[in-house]
C-alpha positions as CSV (number, residue, x, y, z in Angstrom):
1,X,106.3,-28.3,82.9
2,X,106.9,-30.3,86.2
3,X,103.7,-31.8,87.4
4,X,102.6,-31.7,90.5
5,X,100.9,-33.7,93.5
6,X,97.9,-32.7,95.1
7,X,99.8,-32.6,98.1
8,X,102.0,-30.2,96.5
9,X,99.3,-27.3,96.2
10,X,98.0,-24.7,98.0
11,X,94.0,-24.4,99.3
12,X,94.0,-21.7,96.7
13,X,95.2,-23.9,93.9
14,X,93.4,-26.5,94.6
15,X,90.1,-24.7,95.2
16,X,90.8,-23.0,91.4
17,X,91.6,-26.3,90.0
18,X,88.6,-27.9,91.5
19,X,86.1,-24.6,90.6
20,X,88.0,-24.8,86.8
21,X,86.6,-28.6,86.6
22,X,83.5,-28.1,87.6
23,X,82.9,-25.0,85.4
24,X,84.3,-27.0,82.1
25,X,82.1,-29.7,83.2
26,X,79.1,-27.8,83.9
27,X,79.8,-26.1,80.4
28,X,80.1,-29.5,78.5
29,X,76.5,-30.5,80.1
30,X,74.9,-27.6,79.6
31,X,76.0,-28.3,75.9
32,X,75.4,-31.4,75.4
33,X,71.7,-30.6,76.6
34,X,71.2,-27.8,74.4
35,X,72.7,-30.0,71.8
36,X,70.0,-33.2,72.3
37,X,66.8,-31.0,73.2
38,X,67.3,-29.5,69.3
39,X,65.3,-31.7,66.9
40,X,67.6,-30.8,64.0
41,X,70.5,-32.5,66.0
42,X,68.5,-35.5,66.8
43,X,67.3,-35.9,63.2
44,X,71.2,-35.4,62.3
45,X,72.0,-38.2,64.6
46,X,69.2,-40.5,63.1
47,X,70.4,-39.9,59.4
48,X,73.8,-40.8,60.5
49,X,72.9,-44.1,62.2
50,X,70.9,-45.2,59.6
51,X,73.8,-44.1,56.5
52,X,75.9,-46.1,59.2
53,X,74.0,-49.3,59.1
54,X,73.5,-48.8,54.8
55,X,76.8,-48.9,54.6
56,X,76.6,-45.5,53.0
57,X,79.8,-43.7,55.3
58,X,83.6,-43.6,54.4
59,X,86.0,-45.3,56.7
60,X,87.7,-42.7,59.1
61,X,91.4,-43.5,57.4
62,X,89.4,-43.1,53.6
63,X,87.9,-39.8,54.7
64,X,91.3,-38.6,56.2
65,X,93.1,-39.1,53.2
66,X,90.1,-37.9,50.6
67,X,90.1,-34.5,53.2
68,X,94.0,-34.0,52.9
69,X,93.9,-34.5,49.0
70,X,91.4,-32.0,48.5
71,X,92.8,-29.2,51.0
72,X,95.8,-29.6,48.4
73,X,94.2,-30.0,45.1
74,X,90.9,-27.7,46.7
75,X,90.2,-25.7,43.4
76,X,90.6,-28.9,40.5
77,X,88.7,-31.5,42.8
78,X,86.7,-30.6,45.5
């Protein structure tokens, strides 16, 4: 796909790429509100920090390969 310049696009395509934005970025808001005014998430997040700071989470490149071993051996280990 050739990208193009903003000088390059019509008022039409630029008024849908600027209304597209702002609806993905109004929808992101929206949920990241909904997400922080639920206590469950908030809880979720205070857990996390806390298992965090115990020392009590994998490392990102341990999970990854503990997640990829069980999709593949799902029924024996997981």
């Amino acid at each position: 796909m050739k990208t193009k310049k903003i000088i390059d696009l019509s008022v039409e395509e630029l008024g849908v790429f600027i209304s597209d934005t702002v609806s993905i970025a109004m929808e992101d808001s929206i949920e990241d509100f909904l997400a922080l005014s639920s206590d469950n998430y908030l809880k979720s997040i205070k857990e996390a920090r806390k298992d965090y700071k115990t020392g009590k989470v994998k490392s990102f490149l341990l999970q990854k390969y503990t997640e990829k071993n069980c999709r593949k051996t799902q029924r024996i280990l997981c």
